[in-house]
C-alpha positions as CSV (number, residue, x, y, z in Angstrom):
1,X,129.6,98.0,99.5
2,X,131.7,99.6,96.8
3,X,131.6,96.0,95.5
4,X,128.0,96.3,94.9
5,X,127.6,99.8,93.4
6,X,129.6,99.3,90.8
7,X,127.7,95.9,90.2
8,X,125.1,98.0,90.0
9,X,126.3,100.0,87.5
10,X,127.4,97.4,85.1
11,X,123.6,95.7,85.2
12,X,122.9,99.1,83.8
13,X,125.6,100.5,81.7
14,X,127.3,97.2,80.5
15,X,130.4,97.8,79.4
16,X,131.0,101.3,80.5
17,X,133.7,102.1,83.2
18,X,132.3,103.3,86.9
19,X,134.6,106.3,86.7
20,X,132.5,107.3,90.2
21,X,133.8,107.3,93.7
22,X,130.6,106.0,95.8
23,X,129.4,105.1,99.5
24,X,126.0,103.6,100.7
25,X,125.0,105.5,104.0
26,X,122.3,103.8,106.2
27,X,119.9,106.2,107.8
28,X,117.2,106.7,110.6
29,X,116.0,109.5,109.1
30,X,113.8,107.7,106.6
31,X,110.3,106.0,107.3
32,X,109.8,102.0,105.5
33,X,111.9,101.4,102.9
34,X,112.9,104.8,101.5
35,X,116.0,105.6,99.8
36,X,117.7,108.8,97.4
37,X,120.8,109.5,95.6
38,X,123.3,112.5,95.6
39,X,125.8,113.1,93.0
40,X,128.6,115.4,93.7
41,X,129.2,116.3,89.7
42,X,132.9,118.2,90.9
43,X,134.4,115.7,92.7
44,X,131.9,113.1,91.1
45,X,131.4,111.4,94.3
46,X,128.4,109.3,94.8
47,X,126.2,108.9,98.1
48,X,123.5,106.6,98.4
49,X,121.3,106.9,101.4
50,X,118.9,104.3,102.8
51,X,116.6,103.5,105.3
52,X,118.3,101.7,108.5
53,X,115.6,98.9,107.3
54,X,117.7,98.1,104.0
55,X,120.1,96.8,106.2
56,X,118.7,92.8,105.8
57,X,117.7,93.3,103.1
58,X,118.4,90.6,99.9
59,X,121.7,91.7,98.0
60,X,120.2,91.2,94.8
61,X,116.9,93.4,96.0
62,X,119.4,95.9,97.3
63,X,121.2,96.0,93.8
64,X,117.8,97.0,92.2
65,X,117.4,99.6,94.5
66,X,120.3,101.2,93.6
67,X,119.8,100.8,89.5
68,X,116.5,101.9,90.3
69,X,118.2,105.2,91.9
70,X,121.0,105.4,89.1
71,X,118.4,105.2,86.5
72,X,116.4,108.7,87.6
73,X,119.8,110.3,88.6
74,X,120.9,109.6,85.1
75,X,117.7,109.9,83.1
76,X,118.6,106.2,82.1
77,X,115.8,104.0,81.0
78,X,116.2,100.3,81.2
79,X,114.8,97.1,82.6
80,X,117.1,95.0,84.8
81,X,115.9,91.7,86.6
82,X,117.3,93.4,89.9
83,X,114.7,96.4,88.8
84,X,112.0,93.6,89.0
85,X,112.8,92.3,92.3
86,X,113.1,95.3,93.9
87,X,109.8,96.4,92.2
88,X,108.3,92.9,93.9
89,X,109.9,94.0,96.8
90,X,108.3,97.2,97.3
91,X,104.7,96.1,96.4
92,X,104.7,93.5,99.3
93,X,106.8,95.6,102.1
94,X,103.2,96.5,103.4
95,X,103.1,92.5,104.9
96,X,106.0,92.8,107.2
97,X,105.4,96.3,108.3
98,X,104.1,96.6,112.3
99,X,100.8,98.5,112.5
100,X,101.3,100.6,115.6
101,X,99.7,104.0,114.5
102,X,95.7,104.8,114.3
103,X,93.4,107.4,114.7
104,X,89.7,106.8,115.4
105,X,87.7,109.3,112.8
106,X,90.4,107.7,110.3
107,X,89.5,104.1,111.8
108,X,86.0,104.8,112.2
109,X,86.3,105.8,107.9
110,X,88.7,102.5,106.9
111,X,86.0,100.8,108.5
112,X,83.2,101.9,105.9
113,X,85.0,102.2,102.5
114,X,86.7,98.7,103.3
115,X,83.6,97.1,103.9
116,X,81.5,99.0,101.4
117,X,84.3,99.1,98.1
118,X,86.5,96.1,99.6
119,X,84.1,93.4,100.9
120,X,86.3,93.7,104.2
121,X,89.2,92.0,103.0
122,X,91.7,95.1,103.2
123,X,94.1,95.0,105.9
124,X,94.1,97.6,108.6
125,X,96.7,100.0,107.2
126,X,98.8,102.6,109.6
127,X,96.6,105.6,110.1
128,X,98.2,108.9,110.6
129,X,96.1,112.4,110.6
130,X,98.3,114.9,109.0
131,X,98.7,118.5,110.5
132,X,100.9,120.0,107.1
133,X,98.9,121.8,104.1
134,X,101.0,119.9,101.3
135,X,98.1,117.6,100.4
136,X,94.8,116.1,101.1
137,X,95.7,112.7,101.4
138,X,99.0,110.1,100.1
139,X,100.2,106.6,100.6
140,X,103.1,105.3,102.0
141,X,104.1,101.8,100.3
142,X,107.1,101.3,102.4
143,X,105.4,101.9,105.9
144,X,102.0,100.9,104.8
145,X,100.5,104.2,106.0
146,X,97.7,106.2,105.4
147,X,97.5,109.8,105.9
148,X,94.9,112.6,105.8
149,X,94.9,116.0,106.3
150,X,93.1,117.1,109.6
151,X,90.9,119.8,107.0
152,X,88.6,116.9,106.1
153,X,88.0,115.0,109.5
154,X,84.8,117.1,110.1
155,X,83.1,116.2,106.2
156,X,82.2,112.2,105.9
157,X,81.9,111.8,102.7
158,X,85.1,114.4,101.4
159,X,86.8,112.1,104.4
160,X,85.6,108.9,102.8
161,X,86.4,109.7,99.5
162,X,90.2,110.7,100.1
163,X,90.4,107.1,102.2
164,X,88.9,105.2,99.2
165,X,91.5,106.9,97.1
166,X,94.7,106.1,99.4
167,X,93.5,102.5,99.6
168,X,92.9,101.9,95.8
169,X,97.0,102.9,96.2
170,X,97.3,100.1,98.6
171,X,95.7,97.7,96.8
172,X,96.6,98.7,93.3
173,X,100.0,99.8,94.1
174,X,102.1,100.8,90.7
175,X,102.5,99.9,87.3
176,X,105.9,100.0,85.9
177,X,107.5,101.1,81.9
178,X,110.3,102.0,80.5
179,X,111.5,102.9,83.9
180,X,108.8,104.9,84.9
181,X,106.7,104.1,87.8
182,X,102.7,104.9,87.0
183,X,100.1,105.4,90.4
184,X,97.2,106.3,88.4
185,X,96.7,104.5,85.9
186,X,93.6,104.3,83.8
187,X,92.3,101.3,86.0
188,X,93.0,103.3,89.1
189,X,90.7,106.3,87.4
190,X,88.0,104.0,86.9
191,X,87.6,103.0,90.0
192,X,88.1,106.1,91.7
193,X,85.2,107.3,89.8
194,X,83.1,104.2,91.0
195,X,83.1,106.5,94.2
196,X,79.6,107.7,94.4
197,X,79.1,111.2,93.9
198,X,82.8,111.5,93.0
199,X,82.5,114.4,90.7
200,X,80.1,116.9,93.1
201,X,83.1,115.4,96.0
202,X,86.2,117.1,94.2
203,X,84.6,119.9,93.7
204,X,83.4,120.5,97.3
205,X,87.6,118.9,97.9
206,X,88.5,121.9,95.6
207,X,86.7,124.4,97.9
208,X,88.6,123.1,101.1
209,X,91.7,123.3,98.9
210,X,91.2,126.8,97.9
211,X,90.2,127.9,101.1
212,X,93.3,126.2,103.0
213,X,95.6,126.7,100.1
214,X,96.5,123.1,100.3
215,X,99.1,122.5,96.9
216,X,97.6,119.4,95.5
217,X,94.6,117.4,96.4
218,X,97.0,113.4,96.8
219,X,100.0,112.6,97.1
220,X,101.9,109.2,98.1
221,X,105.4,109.1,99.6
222,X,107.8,107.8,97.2
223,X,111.6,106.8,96.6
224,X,112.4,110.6,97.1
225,X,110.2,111.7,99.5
């Protein structure tokens, strides 16, 4: 494994010496194909943690992961053909994912914005109703999963519009550029606001925020999260 980090390293830094001691550390903990990185900048010792799912995962997709990781701990930005196939990777993790989680006011709502925004040709996501307050709605690319806060089962259309939103992640998933990973990108905003009645829908979304005190209206579950 040590092997591997420091390969890692040197398809990033070239030339400089990995003057790090480093382990990778497989966890349960994580959901899909999650990962992060702790630096220990006294002893300078380096722990990467991954999902128990990395495990069979392609060396060379694993290698990405972990210049992918070393880049945002190091506020490094660079371009790597390892970057790229992790990047591939990620965006098509949603195939081999089991779908073993629904709800049916979520199912009942997939149902209508796939067939009304989609033509039907989304696949059936993982549906989880969330019970936290952090936000309205987010993504998961590594587990294919959609969630949504409970505080919008009982409004259709506020319910149909955070669904529309979280699938226009699945189908759209991220743009990458000098390093940085983009979710909403100007395309995505154009076709959120395709969403009829969009405008008059964040504002009555903004009302449900305020009177929750939910922090954001979407989020989508990351490298980090």
């Amino acid at each position: 494994m040590a092997g591997m980090i420091e390969e890692a390293f040197q398809g990033i830094f070239h030339e400089k010496e990995f003057n790090y001691s480093a382990k990778i550390k497989y966890s349960g903990r994580f959901k899909g194909y999650n990962a992060n990185i702790r630096l220990n900048r006294f002893t300078k010792y380096i722990v990467f943690s991954l999902s128990r799912n990395w495990r069979s995962v392609d060396r060379n997709i694993k290698i990405g992961l972990l210049q992918e990781l070393m880049c945002r701990m190091f506020k490094k930005t660079v371009k790597t053909t390892n970057i790229d196939l992790y990047h591939i990777f990620l965006k098509q993790a949603h195939l081999a994912v089991p779908k073993t989680k629904t709800h049916p006011v979520l199912e009942e709502s997939f149902n209508r914005v796939n067939g009304r925004f989609f033509a039907g040709m989304m696949d059936l996501p993982n549906l989880v109703v969330s019970e936290g307050l952090r936000a309205l709605g987010h993504y998961d690319y590594g587990t294919d999963t959609v969630s949504i806060t409970k505080h919008v089962l009982g409004h259709q259309d506020c319910l149909d519009y955070v669904m529309y939103h979280e699938l226009l992640h699945k189908k759209h998933k991220f743009r990458t550029k000098n390093g940085r990973s983009y979710h909403h990108t100007s395309e995505f905003r154009k076709k959120e606001k395709e969403f009829p009645g969009a405008d008059e829908i964040e504002k009555k979304l903004s009302r449900i925020l305020s009177k929750r005190k939910l922090s954001g209206f979407f989020g989508f579950l990351g490298l980090f999260s």
